[in-house]
C-alpha positions in Angstrom: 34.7 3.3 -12.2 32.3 0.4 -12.4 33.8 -2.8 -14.6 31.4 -3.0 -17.7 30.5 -6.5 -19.0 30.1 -7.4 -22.1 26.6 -9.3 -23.0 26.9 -12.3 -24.9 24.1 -14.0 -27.3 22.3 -16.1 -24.6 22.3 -12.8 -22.5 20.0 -11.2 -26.0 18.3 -14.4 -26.4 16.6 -14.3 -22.7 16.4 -10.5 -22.9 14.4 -11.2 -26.1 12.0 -13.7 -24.5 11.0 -12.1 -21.3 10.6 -9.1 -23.4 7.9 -11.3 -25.4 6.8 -12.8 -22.4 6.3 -9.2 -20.7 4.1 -8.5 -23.9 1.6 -11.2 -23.5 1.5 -11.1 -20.0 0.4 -7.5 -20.0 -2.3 -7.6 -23.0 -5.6 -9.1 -23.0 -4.4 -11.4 -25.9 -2.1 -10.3 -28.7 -1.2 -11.7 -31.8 2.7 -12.6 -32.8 2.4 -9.7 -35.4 1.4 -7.1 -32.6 4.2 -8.3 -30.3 6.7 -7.8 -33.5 5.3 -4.3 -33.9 5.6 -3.8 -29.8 8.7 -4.8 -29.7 10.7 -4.3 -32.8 11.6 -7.6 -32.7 11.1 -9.6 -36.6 8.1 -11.7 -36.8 10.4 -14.6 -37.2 11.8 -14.4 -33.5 8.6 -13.7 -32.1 7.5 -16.7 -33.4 10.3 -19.0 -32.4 10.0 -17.5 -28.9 6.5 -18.0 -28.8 7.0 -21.7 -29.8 9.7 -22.0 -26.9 7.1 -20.7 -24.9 4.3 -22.5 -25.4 6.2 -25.9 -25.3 7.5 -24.8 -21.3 3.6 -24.2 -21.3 4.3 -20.6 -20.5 1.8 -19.4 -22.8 -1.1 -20.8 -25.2 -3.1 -19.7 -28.0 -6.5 -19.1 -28.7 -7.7 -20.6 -32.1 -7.9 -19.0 -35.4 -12.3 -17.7 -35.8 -13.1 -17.2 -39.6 -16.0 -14.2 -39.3 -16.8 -13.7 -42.6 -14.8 -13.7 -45.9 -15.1 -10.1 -46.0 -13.3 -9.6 -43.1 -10.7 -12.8 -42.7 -9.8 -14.7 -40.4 -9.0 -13.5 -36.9 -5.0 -13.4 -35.7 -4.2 -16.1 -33.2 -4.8 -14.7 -30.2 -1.4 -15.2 -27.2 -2.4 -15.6 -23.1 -0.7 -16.8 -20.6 -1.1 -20.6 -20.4 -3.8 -21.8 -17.4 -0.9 -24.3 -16.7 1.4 -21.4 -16.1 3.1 -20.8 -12.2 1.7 -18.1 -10.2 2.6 -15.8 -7.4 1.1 -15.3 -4.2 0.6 -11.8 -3.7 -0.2 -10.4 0.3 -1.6 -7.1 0.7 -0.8 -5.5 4.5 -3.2 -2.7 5.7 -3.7 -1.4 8.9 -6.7 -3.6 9.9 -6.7 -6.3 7.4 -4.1 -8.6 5.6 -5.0 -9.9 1.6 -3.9 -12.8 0.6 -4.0 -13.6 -3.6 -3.0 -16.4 -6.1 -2.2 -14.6 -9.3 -0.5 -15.8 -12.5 2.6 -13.2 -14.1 -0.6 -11.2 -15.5 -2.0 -9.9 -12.4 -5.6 -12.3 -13.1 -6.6 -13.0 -10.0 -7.1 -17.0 -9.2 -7.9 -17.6 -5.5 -8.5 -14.9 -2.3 -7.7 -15.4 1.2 -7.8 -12.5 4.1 -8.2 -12.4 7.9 -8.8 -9.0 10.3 -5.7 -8.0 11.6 -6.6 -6.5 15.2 -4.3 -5.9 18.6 -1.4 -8.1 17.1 2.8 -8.3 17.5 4.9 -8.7 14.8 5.0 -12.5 15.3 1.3 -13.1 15.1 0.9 -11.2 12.2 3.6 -13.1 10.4 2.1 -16.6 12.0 -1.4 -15.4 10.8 -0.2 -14.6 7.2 1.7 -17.7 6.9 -1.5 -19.8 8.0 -3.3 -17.7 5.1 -1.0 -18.9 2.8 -0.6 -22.3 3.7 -4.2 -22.4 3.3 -4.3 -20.5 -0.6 -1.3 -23.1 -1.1 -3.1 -26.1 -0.5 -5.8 -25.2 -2.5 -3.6 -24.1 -5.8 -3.5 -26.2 -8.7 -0.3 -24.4 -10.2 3.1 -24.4 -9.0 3.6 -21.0 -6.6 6.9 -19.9 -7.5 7.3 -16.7 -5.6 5.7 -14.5 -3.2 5.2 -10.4 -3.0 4.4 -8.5 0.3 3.0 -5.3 -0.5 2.3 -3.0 3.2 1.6 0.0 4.7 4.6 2.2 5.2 7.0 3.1 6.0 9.2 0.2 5.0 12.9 -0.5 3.8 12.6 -2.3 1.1 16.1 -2.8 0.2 16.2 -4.9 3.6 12.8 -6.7 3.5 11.6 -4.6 6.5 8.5 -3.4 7.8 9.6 -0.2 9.9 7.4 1.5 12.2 4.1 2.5 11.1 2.1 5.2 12.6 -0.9 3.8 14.5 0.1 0.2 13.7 -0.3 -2.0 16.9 3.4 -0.5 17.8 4.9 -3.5 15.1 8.5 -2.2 14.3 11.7 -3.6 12.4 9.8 -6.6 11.7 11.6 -8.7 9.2 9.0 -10.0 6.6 11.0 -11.1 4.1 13.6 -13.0 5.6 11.1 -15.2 7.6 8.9 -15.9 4.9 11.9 -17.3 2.6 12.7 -19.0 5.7 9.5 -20.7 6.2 8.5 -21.2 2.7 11.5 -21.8 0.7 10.3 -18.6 -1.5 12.0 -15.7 -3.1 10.2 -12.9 -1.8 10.0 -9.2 -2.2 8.4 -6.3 -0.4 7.2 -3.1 -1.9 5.5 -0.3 0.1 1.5 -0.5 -0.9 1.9 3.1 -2.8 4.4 1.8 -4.8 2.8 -1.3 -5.2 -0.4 0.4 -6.5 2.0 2.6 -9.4 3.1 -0.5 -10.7 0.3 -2.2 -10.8 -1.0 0.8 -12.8 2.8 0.6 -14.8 2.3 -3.4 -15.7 -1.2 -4.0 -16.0 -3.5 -0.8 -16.1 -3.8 3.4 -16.6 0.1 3.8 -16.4 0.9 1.3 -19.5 1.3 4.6 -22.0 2.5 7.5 -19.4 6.0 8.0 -18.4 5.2 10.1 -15.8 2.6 10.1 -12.9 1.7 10.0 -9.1 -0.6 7.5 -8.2 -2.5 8.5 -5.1 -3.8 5.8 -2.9 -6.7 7.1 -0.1 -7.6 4.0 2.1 -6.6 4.3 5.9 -4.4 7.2 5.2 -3.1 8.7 2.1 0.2 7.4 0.4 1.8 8.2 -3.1 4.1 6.2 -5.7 6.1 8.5 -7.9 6.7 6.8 -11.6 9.4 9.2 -13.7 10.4 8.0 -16.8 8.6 4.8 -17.2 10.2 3.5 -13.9 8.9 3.6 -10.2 10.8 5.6 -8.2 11.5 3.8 -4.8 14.2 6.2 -3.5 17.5 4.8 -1.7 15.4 1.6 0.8 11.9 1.6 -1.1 10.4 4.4 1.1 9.2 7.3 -1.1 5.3 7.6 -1.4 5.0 8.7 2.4 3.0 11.7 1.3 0.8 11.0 4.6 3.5 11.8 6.5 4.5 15.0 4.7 3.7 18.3 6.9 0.8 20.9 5.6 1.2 22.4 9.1 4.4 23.0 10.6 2.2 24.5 13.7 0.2 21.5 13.7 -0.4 18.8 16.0 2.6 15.8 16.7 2.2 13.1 14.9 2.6 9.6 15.7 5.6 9.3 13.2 7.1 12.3 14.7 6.3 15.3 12.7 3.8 18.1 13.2 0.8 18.6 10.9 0.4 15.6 8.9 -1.4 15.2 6.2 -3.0 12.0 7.6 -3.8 14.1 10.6 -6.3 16.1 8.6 -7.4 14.5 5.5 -8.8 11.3 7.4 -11.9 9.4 8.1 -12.3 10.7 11.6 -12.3 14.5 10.4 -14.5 14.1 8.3 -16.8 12.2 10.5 -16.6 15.3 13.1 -17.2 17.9 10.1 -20.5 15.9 9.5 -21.4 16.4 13.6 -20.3 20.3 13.3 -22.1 20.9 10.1 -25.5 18.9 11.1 -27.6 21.7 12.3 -26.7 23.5 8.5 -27.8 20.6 6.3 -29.9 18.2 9.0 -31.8 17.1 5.7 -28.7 15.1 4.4 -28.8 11.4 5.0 -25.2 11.3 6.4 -26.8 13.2 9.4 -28.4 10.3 9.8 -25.8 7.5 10.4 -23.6 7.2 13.5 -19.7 7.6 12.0 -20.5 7.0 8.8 -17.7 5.4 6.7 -15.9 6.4 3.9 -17.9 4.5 1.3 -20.8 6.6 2.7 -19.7 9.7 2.4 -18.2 9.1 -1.5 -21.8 7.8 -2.4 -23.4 10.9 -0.5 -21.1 13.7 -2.5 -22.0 11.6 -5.2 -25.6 11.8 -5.6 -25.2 15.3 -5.0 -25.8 15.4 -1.0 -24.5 19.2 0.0 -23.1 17.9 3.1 -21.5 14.9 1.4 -19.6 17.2 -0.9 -19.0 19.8 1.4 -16.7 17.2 3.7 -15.6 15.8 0.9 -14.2 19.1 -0.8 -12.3 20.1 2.6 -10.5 16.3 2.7 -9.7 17.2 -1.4 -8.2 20.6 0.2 -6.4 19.4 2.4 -4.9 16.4 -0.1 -4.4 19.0 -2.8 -1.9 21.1 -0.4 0.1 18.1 -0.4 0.3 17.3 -4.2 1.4 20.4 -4.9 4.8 20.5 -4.0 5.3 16.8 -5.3 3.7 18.3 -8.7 6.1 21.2 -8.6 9.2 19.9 -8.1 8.7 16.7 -10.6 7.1 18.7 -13.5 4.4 16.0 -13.2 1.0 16.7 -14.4 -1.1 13.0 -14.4 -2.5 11.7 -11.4 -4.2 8.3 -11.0 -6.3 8.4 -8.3 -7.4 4.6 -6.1 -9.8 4.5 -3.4 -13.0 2.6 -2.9 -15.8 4.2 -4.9 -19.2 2.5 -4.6 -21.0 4.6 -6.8 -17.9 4.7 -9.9 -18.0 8.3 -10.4 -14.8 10.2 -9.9 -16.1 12.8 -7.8 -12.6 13.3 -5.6 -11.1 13.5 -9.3 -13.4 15.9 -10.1 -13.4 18.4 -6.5 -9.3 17.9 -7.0 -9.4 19.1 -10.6 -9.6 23.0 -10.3 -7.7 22.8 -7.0 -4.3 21.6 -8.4 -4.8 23.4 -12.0 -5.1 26.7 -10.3 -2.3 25.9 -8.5 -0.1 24.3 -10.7 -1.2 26.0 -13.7 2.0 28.6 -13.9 4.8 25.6 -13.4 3.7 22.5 -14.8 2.0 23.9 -17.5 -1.2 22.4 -19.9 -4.3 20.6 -18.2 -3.9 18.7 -15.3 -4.9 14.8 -15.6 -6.6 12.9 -13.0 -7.5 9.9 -13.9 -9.5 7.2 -11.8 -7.6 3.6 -11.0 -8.7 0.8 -13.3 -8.0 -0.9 -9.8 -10.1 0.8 -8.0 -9.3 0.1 -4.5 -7.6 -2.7 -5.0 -4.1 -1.6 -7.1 -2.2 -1.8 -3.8 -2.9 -5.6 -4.3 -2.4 -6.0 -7.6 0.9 -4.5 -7.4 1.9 -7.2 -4.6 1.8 -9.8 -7.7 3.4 -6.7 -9.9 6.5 -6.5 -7.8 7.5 -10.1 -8.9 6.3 -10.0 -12.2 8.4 -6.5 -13.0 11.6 -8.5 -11.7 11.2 -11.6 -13.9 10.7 -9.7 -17.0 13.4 -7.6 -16.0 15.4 -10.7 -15.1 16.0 -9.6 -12.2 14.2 -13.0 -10.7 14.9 -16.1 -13.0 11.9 -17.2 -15.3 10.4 -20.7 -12.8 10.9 -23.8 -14.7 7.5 -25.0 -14.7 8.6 -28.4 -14.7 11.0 -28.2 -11.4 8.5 -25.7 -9.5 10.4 -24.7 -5.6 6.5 -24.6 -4.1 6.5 -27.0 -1.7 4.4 -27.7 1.2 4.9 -26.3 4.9 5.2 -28.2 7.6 
C-alpha cells in the first residue's frame, strides 16, 4: 500500500495560489470577487494572493472605469502581467515545425516556423533548436520552459518521438532529453491530439465539459480523449492514435503496421482521386478545375454548396464517422470538438458528421450528439504545446518560475 503524506499549510497555501493563478490565466480578465466565487476560496485570500502576485509581477490589474452612476463602477479587472515569464511552445507536423512564445495564458507573443522536408532526427532537432534560439533572442521576458507538442505516435512518459508513419523514417528520437540538454529547460512532450484537448481544456470549448473527443484533421486524423475533466494520455502518452485504428481489417498494410487505416482512407490524396473519378458527373464544379486541389479547397467548395465539393467531403466524414463510433461507444461520450483549417468558418464537416454519428450512436450514448467547431481552429495542436506546461504549473507539478531568478539563458 502506497505511504500517504500528510499536507501541511505551505502545501494549502501554494495549492491556493496556483489555483488563483489558474483562474486568471484562463479568463479574459476577472475580478477578485469572480475568482472567490470560482474558487470557493473567501474574498479575503483571493485578495492577499492576488497582492502576492502582483508584487512577483505575476499578474496586474486593469483600472477601476466609472460608466455612469446608474450602473457603478466597473470590478478591477485581473490579467496576466506583460512582465510575466513565458513558454516556448513547438508544434511538430509532418512537413512543418511551429515555433511560439506564449505567456501561462496561451496569448500568443512571437511566431517562428521552417519546412521540414527529407530530414534525420538530428537535423530536425538542430533546425528546431536554431528556431528557438532565434524566438529567444528576440524575447523580452524570461522563457522559463519549453513544450514539444508532435505528430504521433510518441511516449510521452520517456520524452520520445517513436516512429511515425510517413515521417522521413525518424524513430526513437529523444526530444526531450536533448533539448534540456542544450537549453537548460524543463521540457515536456505531449502528442499533438492531446495537445489540441487541452488546449480546448485550459483555454477554449472544453473549459465547462467533463467529457469529450477532440478530433484533429490536418495531415491525418488523431484524437485526444478528455474523461472527467482530465486528458486521458493512457500508460506513455500515446492514446489519440485514432488514424491508426482499423475500419478495414481486409484493407491495405499500413505504414504503421496494420491493415485498413483510417488515414489510409480519410486523407487528402482520396479525396483528390474522388474529384478525378467523379469529374465527368459534375465537370461544372470549380474543383474540376484545379490540379490536386488542397484541403482548404475542397472545405470552401462543400461550403459554398459545390455538389462535388460536398460529395468528397461526405465520403471522408464516412469514413471518419466509422472510427468515432466505437471511441463514442465504449466512453459513453457524446461531445466532439472538431479542429481543422476552415477558410470559409462554417462547420460544414460538423454538420455532414452530425446525422452520421447520431444515427449511430443514438441507442447507446443517448440525447443529441454535440459537435462543436475548435475556437482554435487549426491551430489547438499549438496552443496546447504552451498548455502542456501551463496544466503542470498550476498543478504543481512544474514549480511556479521566479521571475526574478529566470533559468533562460542564452545558447551557445
Amino acid at each position: 500500500m502506497a505511504q500517504q503524506k500528510g499536507i501541511n499549510y505551505q502545501d494549502v497555501k501554494q495549492k491556493n495560489k496556483l489555483l488563483v493563478l489558474k483562474c486568471i490565466a484562463t479568463s479574459n480578465g476577472i475580478s477578485r470577487v469572480a475568482i472567490a466565487d470560482a474558487t470557493g476560496l473567501s474574498k479575503m485570500t483571493v485578495g492577499n494572493i492576488v497582492t502576492e502576485l502582483m508584487e512577483e509581477m505575476y499578474v496586474s490589474e486593469e483600472g477601476n472605469s466609472a460608466s455612469n452612476s446608474a450602473v457603478g463602477r466597473r470590478p478591477v479587472q485581473l490579467t496576466l502581467s506583460s512582465a510575466s515569464p513565458v513558454v516556448c511552445g513547438i508544434l511538430i507536423k509532418r512537413y512543418v515545425c511551429q515555433i511560439i512564445l506564449s505567456d501561462l495564458s496561451g496569448i500568443v507573443i512571437d511566431t517562428e516556423s521552417f519546412v521540414i522536408h527529407q530530414c534525420s532526427g538530428d537535423k530536425l532537432i538542430t533546425d528546431m533548436l536554431s528556431s528557438f534560439k532565434k524566438i529567444q533572442a528576440r524575447s523580452q521576458r524570461p522563457i522559463c520552459y519549453i513544450g514539444i507538442s508532435s505528430l504521433g505516435p510518441i511516449n510521452a512518459a520517456e520524452g520520445k518521438i517513436l516512429r511515425p508513419p510517413f515521417f522521413y523514417n525518424i524513430s526513437d528520437l529523444p526530444l526531450v532529453s536533448r533539448f534540456e540538454q542544450e537549453t537548460g529547460l524543463p521540457t515536456a512532450l505531449i502528442h499533438d491530439a492531446n495537445a489540441g484537448a487541452l488546449a480546448e481544456l485550459l483555454y477554449g470549448l472544453g473549459k465547462n465539459i467533463h467529457n469529450y473527443v477532440y478530433l484533429h484533421i490536418w495531415n491525418g486524423i488523431g484524437a485526444g480523449i478528455v474523461i472527467n475533466g482530465n486528458i486521458y494520455g493512457g500508460d506513455s502518452g500515446q492514446s489519440g492514435e485514432i488514424g491508426h485504428t482499423s475500419i478495414n481489417y481486409s484493407g491495405p498494410l499500413c505504414d504503421c503496421g496494420n491493415h485498413g487505416c483510417l488515414d489510409l482512407y480519410a486523407s487528402i490524396e482520396n479525396m483528390q482521386r474522388d474529384i478525378i473519378e467523379l469529374s465527368t458527373i459534375y465537370s461544372s464544379s470549380p474543383l474540376v478545375r484545379i490540379n490536386s486541389p488542397s484541403w482548404e479547397q475542397i472545405v470552401s467548395a462543400a461550403s459554398t454548396g459545390d455538389s462535388l465539393g460536398l460529395v468528397v467531403l461526405d465520403r471522408f466524414c464516412s469514413y471518419i464517422s466509422f472510427a468515432l463510433v466505437n471511441t463514442l461507444n465504449l466512453l459513453n461520450i457524446s461531445t466532439i470538438i472538431v479542429g481543422y483549417p476552415n477558410p470559409m468558418n462554417v462547420p460544414i464537416v460538423e454538420k455532414l458528421m452530425q446525422p452520421k454519428l447520431q444515427h449511430s450512436l443514438q441507442a447507446s450514448v443517448g440525447g443529441e450528439i454535440r459537435i462543436l467547431h475548435s475556437s482554435f481552429r487549426d491551430a489547438a495542436p499549438l496552443i496546447g504545446s504552451v498548455a502542456v506546461i501551463a496544466d503542470r504549473v498550476f498543478s504543481g507539478e512544474l514549480p511556479l518560475p521566479d521571475y526574478h531568478r529566470s533559468p533562460s539563458s542564452s545558447l551557445s
